[in-house]
Each structure stands twice: as structure tokens, then as C-alpha cells.
PASEBA-1860 file (N, C-alpha, C; in nm, 3 decimals):
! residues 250
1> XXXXXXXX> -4.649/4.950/4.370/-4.517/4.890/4.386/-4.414/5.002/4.388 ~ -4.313/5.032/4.495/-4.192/5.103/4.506/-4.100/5.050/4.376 ~ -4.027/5.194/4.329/-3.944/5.156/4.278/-3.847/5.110/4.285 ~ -3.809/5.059/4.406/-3.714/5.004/4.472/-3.747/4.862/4.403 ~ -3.898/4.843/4.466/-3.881/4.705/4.406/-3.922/4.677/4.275 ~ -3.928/4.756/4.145/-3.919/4.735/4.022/-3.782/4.766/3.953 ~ -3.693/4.784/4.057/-3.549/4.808/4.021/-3.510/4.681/4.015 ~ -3.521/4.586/4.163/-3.502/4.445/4.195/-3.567/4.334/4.055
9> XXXXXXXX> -3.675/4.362/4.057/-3.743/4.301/3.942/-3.672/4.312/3.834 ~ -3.622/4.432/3.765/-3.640/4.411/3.618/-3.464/4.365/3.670 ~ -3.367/4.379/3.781/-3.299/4.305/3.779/-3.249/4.173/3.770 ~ -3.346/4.106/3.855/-3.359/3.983/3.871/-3.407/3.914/3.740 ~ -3.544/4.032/3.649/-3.566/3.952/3.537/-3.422/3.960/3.453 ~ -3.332/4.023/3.465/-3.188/4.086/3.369/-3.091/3.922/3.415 ~ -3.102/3.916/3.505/-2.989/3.783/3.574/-3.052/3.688/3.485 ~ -3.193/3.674/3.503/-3.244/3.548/3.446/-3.242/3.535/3.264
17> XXXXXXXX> -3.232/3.646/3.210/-3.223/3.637/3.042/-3.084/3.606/3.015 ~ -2.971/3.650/3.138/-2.828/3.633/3.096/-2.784/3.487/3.131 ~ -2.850/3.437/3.220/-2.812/3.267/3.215/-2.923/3.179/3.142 ~ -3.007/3.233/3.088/-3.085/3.148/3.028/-2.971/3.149/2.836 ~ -2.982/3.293/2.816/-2.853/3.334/2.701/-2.744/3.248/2.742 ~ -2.692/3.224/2.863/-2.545/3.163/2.899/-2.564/2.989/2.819 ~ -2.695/2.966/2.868/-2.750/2.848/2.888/-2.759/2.775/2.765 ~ -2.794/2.840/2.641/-2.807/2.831/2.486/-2.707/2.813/2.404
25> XXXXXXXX> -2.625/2.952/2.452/-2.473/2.920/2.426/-2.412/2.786/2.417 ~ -2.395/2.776/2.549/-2.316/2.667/2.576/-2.375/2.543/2.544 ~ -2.484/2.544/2.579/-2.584/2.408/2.433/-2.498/2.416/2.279 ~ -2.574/2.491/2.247/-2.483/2.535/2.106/-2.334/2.473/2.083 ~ -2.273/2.506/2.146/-2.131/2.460/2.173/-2.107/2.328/2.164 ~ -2.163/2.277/2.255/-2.180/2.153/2.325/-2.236/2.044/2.146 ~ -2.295/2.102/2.072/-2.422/2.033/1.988/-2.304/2.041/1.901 ~ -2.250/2.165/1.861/-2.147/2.151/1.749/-1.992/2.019/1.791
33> XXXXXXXX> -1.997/2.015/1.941/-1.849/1.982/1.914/-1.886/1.789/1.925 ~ -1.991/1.773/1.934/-2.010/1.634/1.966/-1.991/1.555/1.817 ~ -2.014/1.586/1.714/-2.009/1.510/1.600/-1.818/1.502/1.559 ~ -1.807/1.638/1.570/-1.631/1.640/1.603/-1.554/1.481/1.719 ~ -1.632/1.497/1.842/-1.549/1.425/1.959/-1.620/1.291/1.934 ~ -1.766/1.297/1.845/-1.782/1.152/1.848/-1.686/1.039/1.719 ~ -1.618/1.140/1.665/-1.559/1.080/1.503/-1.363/1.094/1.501 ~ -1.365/1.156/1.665/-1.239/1.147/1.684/-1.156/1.033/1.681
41> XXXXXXXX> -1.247/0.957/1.742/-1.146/0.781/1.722/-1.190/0.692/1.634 ~ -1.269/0.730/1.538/-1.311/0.715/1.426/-1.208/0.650/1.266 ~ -1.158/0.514/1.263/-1.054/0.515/1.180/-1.089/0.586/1.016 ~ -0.950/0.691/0.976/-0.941/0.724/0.878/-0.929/0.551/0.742 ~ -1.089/0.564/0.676/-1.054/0.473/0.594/-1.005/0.506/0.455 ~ -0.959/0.640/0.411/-0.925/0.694/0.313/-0.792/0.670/0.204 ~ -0.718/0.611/0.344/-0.583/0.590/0.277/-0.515/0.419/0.350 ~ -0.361/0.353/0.290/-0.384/0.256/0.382/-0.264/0.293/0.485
49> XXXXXXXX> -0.285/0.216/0.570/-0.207/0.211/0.693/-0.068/0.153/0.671 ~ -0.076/0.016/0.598/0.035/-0.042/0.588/0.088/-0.043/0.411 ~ 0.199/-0.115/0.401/0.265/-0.253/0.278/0.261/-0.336/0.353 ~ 0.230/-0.457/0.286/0.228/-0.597/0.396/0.267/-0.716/0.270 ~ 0.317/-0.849/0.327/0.286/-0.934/0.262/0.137/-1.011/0.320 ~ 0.060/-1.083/0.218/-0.032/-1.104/0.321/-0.043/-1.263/0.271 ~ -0.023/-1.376/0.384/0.044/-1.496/0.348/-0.028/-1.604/0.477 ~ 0.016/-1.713/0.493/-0.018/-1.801/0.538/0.095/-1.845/0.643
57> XXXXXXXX> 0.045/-1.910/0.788/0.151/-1.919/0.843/0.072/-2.029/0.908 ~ 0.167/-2.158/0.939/0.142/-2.268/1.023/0.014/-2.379/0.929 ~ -0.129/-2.358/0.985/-0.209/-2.431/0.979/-0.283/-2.362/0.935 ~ -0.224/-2.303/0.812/-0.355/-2.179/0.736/-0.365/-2.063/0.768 ~ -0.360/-2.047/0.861/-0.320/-1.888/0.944/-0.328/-1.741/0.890 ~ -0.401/-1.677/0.886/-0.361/-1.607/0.783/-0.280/-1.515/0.836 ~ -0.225/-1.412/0.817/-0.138/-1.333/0.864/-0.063/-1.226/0.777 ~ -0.027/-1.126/0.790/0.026/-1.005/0.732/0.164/-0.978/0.785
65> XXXXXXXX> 0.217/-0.997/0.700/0.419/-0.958/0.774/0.413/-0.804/0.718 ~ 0.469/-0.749/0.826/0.451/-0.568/0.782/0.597/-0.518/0.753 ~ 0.712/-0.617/0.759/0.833/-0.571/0.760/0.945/-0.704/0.743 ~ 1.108/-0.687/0.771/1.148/-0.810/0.775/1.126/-0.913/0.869 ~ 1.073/-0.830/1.009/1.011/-0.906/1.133/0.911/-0.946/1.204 ~ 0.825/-0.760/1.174/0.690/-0.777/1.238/0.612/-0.840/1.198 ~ 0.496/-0.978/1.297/0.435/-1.012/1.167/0.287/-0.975/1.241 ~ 0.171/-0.902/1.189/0.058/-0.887/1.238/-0.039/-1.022/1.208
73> XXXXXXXX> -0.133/-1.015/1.338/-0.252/-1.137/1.337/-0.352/-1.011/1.302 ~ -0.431/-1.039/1.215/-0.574/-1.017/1.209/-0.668/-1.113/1.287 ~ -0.783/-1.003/1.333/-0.889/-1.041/1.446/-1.001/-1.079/1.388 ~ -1.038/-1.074/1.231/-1.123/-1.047/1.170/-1.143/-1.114/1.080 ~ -1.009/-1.195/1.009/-0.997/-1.241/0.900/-0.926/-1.358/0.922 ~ -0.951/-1.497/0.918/-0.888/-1.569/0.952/-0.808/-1.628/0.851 ~ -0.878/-1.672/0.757/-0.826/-1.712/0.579/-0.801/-1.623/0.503 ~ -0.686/-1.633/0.407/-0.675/-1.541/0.298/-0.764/-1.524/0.222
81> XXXXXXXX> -0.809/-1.421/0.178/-0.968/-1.411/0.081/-0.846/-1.399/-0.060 ~ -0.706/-1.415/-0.071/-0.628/-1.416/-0.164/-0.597/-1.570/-0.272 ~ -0.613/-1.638/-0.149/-0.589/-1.773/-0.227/-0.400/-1.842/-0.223 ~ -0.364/-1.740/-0.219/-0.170/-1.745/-0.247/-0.144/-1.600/-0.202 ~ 0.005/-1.635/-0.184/0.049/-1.553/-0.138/0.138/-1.434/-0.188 ~ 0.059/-1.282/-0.156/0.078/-1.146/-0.175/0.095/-1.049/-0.162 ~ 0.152/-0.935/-0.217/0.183/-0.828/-0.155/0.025/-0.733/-0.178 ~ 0.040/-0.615/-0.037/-0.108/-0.639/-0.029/-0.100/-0.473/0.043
89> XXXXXXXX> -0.201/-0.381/0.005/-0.203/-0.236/0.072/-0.277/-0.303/0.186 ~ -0.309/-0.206/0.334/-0.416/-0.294/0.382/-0.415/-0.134/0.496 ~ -0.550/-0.100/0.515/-0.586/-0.059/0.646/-0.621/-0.080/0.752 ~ -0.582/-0.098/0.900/-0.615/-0.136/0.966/-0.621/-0.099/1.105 ~ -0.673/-0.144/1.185/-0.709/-0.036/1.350/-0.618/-0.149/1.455 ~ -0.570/-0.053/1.516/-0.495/-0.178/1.656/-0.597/-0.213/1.759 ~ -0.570/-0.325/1.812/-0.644/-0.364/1.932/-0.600/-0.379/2.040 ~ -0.644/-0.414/2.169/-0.568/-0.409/2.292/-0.477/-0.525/2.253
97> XXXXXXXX> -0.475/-0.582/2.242/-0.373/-0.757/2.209/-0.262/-0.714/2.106 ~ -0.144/-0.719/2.163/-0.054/-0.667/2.122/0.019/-0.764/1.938 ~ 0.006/-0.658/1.858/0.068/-0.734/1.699/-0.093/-0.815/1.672 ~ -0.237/-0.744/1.748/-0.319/-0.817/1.683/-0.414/-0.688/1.609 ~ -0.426/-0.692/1.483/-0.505/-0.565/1.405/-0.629/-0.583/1.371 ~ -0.730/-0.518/1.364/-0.874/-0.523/1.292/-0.883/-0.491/1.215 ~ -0.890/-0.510/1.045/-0.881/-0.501/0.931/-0.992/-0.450/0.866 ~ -0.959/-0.311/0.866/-1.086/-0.204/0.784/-1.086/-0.242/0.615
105> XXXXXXXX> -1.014/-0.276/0.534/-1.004/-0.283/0.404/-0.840/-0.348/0.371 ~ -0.872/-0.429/0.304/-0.687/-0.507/0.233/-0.714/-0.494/0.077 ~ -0.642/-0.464/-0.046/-0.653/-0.502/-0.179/-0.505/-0.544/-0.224 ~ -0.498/-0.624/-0.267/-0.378/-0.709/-0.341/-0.319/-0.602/-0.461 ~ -0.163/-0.642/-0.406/-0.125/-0.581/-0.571/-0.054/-0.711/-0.619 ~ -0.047/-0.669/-0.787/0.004/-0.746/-0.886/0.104/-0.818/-0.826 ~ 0.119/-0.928/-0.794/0.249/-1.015/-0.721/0.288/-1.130/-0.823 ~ 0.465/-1.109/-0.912/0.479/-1.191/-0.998/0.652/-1.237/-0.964
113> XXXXXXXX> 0.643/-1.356/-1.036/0.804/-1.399/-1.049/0.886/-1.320/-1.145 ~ 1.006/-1.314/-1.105/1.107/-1.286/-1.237/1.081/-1.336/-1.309 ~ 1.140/-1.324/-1.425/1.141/-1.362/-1.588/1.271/-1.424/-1.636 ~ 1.305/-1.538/-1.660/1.421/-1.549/-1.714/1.439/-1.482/-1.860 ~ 1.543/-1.418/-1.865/1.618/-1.350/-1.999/1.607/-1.461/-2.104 ~ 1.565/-1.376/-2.215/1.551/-1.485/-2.379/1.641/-1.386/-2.442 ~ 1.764/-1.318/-2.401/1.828/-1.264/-2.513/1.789/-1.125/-2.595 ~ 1.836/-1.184/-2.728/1.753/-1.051/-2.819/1.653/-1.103/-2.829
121> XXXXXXXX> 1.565/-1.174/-2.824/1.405/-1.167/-2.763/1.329/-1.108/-2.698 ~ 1.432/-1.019/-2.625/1.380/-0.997/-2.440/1.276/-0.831/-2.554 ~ 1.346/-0.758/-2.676/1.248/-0.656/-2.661/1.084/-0.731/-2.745 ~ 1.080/-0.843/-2.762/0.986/-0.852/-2.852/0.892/-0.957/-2.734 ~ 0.951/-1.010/-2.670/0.865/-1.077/-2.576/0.859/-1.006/-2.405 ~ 0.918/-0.931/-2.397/0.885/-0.822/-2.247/0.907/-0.703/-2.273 ~ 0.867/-0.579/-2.394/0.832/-0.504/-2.461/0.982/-0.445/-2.456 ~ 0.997/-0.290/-2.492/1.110/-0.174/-2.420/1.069/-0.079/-2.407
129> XXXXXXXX> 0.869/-0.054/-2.390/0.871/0.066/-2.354/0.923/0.156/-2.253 ~ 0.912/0.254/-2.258/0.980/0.315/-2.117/0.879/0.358/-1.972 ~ 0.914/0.351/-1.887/0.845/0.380/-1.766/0.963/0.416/-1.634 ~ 0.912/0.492/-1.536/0.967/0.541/-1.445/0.945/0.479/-1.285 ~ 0.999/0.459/-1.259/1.002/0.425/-1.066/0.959/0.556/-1.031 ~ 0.882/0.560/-0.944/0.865/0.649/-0.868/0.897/0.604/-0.735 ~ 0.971/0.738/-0.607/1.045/0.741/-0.516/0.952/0.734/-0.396 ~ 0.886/0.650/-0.332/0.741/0.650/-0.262/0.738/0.558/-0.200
137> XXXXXXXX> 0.736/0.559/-0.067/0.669/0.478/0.046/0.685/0.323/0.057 ~ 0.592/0.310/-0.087/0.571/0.171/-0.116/0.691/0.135/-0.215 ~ 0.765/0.175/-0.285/0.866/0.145/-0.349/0.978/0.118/-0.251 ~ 0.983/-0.024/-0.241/1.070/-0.095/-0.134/1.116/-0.216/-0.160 ~ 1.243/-0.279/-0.081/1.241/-0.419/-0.123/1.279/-0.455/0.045 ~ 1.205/-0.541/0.063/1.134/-0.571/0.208/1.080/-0.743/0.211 ~ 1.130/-0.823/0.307/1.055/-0.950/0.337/1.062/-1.070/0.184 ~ 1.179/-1.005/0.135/1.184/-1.133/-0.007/1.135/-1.090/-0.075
145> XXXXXXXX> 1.077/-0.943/-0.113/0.972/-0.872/-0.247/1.039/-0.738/-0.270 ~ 1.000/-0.748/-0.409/1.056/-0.607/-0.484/0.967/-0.501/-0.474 ~ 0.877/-0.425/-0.440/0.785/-0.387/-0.458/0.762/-0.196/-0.516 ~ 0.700/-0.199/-0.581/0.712/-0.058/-0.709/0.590/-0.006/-0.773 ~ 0.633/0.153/-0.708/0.530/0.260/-0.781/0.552/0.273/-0.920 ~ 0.526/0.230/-1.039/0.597/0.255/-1.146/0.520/0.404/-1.214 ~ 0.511/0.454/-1.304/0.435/0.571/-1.390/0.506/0.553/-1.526 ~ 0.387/0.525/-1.625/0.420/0.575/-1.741/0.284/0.615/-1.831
153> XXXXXXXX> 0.279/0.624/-1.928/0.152/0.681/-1.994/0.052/0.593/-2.029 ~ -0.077/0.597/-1.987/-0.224/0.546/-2.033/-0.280/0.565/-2.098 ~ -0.312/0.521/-2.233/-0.410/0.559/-2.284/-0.588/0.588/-2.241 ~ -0.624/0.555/-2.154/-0.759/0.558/-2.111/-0.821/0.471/-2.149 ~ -0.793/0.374/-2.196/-0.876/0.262/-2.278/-0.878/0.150/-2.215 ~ -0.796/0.123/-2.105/-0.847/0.022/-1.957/-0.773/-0.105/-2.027 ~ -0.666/-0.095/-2.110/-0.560/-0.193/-2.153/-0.468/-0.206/-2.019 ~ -0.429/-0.317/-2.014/-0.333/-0.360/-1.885/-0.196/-0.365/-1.929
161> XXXXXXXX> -0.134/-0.319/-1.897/0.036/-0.371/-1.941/0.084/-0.455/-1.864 ~ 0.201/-0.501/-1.957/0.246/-0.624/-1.926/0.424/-0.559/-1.853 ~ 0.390/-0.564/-1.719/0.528/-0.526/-1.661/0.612/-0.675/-1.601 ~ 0.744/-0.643/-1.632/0.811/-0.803/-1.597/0.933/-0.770/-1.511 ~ 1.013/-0.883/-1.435/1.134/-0.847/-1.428/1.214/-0.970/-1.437 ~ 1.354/-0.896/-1.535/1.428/-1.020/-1.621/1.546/-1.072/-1.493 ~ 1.563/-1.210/-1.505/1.729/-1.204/-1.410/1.791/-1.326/-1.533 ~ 1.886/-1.319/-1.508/2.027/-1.324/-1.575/2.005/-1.269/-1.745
169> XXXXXXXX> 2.001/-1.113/-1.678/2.077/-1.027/-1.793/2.196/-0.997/-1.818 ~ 2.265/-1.011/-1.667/2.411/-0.992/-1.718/2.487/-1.111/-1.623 ~ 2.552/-1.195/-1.717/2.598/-1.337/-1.664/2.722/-1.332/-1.561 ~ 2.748/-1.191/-1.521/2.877/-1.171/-1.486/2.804/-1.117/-1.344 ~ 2.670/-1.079/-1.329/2.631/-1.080/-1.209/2.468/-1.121/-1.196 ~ 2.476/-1.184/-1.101/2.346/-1.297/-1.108/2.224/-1.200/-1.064 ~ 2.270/-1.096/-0.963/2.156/-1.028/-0.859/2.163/-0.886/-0.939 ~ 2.222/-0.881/-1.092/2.129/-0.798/-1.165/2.010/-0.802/-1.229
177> XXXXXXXX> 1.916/-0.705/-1.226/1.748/-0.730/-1.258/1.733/-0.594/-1.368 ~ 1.647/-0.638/-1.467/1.611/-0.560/-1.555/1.467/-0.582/-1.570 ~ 1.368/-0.422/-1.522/1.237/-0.416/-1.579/1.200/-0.367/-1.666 ~ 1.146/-0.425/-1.786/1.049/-0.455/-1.864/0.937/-0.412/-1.852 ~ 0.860/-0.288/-1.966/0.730/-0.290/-1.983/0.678/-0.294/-2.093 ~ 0.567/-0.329/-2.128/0.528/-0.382/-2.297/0.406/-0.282/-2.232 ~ 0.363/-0.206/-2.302/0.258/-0.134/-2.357/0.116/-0.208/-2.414 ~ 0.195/-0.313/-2.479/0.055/-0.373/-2.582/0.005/-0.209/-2.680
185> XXXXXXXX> 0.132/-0.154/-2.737/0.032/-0.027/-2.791/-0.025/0.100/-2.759 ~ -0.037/0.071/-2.632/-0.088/0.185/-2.560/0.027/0.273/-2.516 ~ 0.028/0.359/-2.592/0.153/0.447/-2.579/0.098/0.640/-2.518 ~ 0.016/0.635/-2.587/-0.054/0.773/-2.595/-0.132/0.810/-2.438 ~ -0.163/0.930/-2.453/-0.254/0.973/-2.343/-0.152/1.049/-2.189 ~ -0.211/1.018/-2.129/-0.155/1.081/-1.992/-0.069/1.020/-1.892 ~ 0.025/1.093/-1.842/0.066/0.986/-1.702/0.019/0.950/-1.583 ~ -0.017/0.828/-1.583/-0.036/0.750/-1.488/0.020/0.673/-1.417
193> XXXXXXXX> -0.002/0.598/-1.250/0.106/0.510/-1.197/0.029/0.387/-1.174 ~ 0.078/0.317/-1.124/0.039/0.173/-1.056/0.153/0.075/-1.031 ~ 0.110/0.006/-0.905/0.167/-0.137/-0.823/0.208/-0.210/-0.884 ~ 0.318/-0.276/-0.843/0.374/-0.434/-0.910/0.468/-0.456/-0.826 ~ 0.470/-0.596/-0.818/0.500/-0.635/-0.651/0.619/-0.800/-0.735 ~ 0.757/-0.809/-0.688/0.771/-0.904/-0.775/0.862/-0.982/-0.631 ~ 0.831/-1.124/-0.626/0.914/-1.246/-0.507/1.033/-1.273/-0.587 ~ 1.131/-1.251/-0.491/1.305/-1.230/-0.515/1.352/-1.354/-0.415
201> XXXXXXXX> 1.252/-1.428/-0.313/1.319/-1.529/-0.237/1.376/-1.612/-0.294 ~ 1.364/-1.657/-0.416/1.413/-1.753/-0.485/1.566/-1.720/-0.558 ~ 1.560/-1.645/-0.532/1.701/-1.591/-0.608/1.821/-1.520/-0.469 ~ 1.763/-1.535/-0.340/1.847/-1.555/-0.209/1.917/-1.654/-0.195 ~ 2.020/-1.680/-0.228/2.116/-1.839/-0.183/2.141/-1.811/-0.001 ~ 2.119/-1.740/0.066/2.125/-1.767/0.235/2.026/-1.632/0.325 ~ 2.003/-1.652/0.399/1.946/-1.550/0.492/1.958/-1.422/0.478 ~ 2.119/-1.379/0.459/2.193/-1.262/0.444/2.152/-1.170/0.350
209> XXXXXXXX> 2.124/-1.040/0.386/2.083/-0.970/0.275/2.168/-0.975/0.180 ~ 2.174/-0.935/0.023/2.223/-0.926/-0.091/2.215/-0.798/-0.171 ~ 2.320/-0.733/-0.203/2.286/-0.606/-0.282/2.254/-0.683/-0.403 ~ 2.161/-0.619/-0.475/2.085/-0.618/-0.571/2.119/-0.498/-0.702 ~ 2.102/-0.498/-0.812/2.096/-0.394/-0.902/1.990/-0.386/-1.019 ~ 1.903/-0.281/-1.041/1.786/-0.320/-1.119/1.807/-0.180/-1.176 ~ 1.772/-0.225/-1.303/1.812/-0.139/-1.447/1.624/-0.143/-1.512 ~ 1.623/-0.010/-1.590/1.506/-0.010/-1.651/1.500/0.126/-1.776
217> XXXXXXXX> 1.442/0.141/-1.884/1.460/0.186/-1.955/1.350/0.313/-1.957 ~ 1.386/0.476/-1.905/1.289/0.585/-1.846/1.265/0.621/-1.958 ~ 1.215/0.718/-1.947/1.167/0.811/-2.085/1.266/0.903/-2.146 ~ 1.376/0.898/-2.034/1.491/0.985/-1.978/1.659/0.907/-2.061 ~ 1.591/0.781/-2.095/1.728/0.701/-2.111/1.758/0.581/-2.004 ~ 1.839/0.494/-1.990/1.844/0.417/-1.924/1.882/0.460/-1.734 ~ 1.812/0.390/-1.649/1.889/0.427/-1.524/1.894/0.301/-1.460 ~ 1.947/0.314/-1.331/1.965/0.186/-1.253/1.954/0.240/-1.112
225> XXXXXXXX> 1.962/0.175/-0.992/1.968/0.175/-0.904/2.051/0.049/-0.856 ~ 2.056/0.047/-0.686/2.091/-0.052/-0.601/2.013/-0.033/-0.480 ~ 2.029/-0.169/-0.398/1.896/-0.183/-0.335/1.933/-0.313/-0.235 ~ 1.928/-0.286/-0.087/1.948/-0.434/-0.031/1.841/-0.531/0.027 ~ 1.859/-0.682/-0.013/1.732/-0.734/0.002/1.793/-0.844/0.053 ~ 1.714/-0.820/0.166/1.664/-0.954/0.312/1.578/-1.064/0.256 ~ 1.593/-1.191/0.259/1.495/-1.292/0.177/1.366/-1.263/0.324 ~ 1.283/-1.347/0.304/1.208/-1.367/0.389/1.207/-1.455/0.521
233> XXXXXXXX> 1.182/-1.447/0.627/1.207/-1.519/0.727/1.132/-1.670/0.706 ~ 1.028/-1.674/0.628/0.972/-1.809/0.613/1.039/-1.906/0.506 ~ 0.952/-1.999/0.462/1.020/-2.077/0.374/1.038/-2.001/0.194 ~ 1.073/-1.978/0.110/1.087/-1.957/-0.033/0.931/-2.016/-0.083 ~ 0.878/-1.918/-0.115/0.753/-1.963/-0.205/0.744/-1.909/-0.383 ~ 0.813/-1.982/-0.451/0.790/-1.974/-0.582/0.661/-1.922/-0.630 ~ 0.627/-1.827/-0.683/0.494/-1.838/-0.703/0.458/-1.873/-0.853 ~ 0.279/-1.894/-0.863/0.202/-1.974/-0.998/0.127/-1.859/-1.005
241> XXXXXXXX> 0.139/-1.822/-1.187/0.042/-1.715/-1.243/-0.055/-1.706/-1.206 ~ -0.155/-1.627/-1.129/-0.261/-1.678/-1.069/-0.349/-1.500/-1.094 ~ -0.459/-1.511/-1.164/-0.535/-1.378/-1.170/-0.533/-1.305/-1.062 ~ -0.514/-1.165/-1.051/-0.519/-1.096/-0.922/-0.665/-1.023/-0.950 ~ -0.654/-0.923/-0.844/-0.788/-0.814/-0.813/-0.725/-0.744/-0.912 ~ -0.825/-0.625/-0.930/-0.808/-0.449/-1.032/-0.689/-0.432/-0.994 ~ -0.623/-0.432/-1.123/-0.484/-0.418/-1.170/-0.454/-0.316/-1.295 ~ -0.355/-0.219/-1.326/-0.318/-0.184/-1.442/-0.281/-0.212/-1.537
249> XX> -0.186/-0.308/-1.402/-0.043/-0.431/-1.512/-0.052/-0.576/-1.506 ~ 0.023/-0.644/-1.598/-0.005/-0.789/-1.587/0.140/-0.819/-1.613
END
């Protein structure tokens, strides 16, 4: 054989190791990015998507109001797995059908009535421990509900507190609110937060939003805020003590 043509050869064998190498590569590539592009549209179930009320509309209906207007249909869920009606975290995926969602996970928070004021009673029957609002997302008053990150200290001992909110504390204004937390004791340990969700429709005399003022006793001393609240577009639903899901507070 000329070396001419073992020049050609070990060339030709040289072309063929560099695209067969090209060839692996780009396999390689290809193998890594598919678990990436297959999990791209993949819903994050880690955290939730919405605040919702999650309630009944018409003929049982179930349905999620996400705001003072929007109200989402679930595709998935036809009945409340709630029983009554609540404020509710909820994750969920959109579908082509417009305001209609597919519901990856919903959990209820604590949803309660005001408290009417007993006076100097109020520290022995809706405690005075202290606790804090926290400034967060879900701390809103939206669709006829108060709704609140609160934080104060846990003992670790899986005691529930008893969080409330008082109206006519001060007779000189009706749409002042004072919250209330009773400890039951549990004073010690670390800070912790949790949900409590309280229906204000009943205390709307018309459509029109209403400034509001809600007072509570911090660790800090007393503070207050103000706050404007839209009743709900449906009818006023009083609500009945009714056990919720895993809760902190009661």
C-alpha cells in the first residue's frame, strides 16, 4: 500500500472518530437536558398559587372567588370537600377555558365570626396575650374577610390558641375591631406564625366599601391599623362553629 493511501486512511479513519466523538456529545447533551424540558411545564406544587374564598354558588357549585370579582370554576372538584364556607390557600394550574382552574392541592384556614365585646370580661374570656400581624401576601381584607398572618410564641406542645375578633369595643365607632389571643398558657418557646381568616359581611350595612380599624395588643405595646373592606358580592353568610382542617388557632 502507497503512502498516499495510508495518509487517506488514517484520515478518513480521523473524520470518522471525530463525528462518532461529535455524535456522543451531543447524545450526552441531549440525555441531560430532557428531564430539565420534560419538567418544564411541570406545576410547582411547593407553594400556593392563590388566597381564595372557597364557597358555593347557585346549585351547589363549588367555586373559589380569588378577589372582590374574579370568581374561578374548578375542573376537578365539583363539591366543597369543606362543608361551609372558607377561606382557603389553594394551588392550582390554568386550563384552556378561560376563569376555569385544575386544582393541584386546596387546605382551609381557620374561618371564624367576630366576637361580640363582654366588657371587662373581654381579658378573661378572649385572653390579652400579645401577638403580631405580620405584613404578607395573605394578610388582606378582600371579598367580606379579614384575613391574617399572625406570629407569636409556641410552646411546641401542639396546644391551639384561641384567636378572636371583638366588635363593639368602642361604641363611638361600630367598624372598630379588636384581636384577641388567649394562649391557654402556652406562653414559652419560640416564634411561630399561623392563619386566621375572620367574615366581616355581616357587619357591611351596603355594598360600599367601609374603612375599618383593628387594634391588637404586640409584644411591642398596643398598635392599630386601618384597612378598607368591600363586603362580598354574594349574599352575607353568617357563619356556625364548625371544626376545621390542621390548625394552630381556634
Amino acid at each position: 500500500m502507497s503512502m498516499k493511501k495510508n495518509e487517506n486512511l488514517t484520515l478518513t479513519r480521523f473524520f470518522y472518530a471525530m463525528y462518532a466523538l461529535m455524535g456522543i456529545t451531543i447524545l450526552s447533551l441531549l440525555l441531560l437536558c430532557l428531564p430539565a424540558c420534560s419538567n418544564s411545564h411541570e406545576p410547582d406544587l411547593s407553594s400556593p398559587t392563590a388566597l381564595v374564598t372557597a364557597c358555593t354558588q347557585g346549585d351547589s357549585v363549588f367555586i373559589l372567588q380569588l378577589d372582590d370579582s374574579t370568581t374561578l370554576y374548578p375542573s376537578n372538584i365539583t363539591r366543597s370537600p369543606f362543608g361551609r364556607e372558607v377561606r382557603a390557600l389553594v394551588n392550582y394550574s390554568e386550563t384552556d377555558i378561560a376563569n376555569h382552574v385544575y386544582i393541584n392541592w386546596i387546605d382551609s384556614i381557620r374561618t371564624k365570626n367576630p366576637m361580640p365585646t363582654m366588657g371587662i370580661q373581654n381579658d378573661s374570656l378572649y385572653g390579652a396575650d400579645p401577638i403580631e400581624i405580620v405584613h404578607d401576601w395573605v394578610t388582606i381584607a378582600e371579598d367580606g374577610y379579614l384575613t391574617l398572618r399572625v406570629r407569636t410564641l409556641w410552646g411546641g406542645t401542639g396546644k391551639k390558641h384561641n384567636i378572636n375578633l371583638l366588635m363593639g369595643t368602642n361604641p363611638d365607632n361600630p367598624f372598630e375591631l379588636q384581636l384577641r389571643h388567649d394562649a391557654l398558657g402556652d406562653v414559652g418557646g419560640t416564634m411561630g406564625d399561623a392563619l386566621i381568616a375572620f367574615n366581616l359581611n355581616a357587619l357591611c350595612p351596603s355594598a360600599n366599601p367601609i374603612k375599618m380599624t383593628l387594634k391588637w395588643q404586640s409584644f411591642s405595646g398596643e398598635k392599630s391599623v386601618e384597612f378598607d373592606l368591600r363586603p362580598s358580592s354574594r349574599r352575607p353568610v353568617f357563619l356556625n362553629r364548625i371544626p376545621e382542617m390542621t390548625s394552630r388557632v381556634d
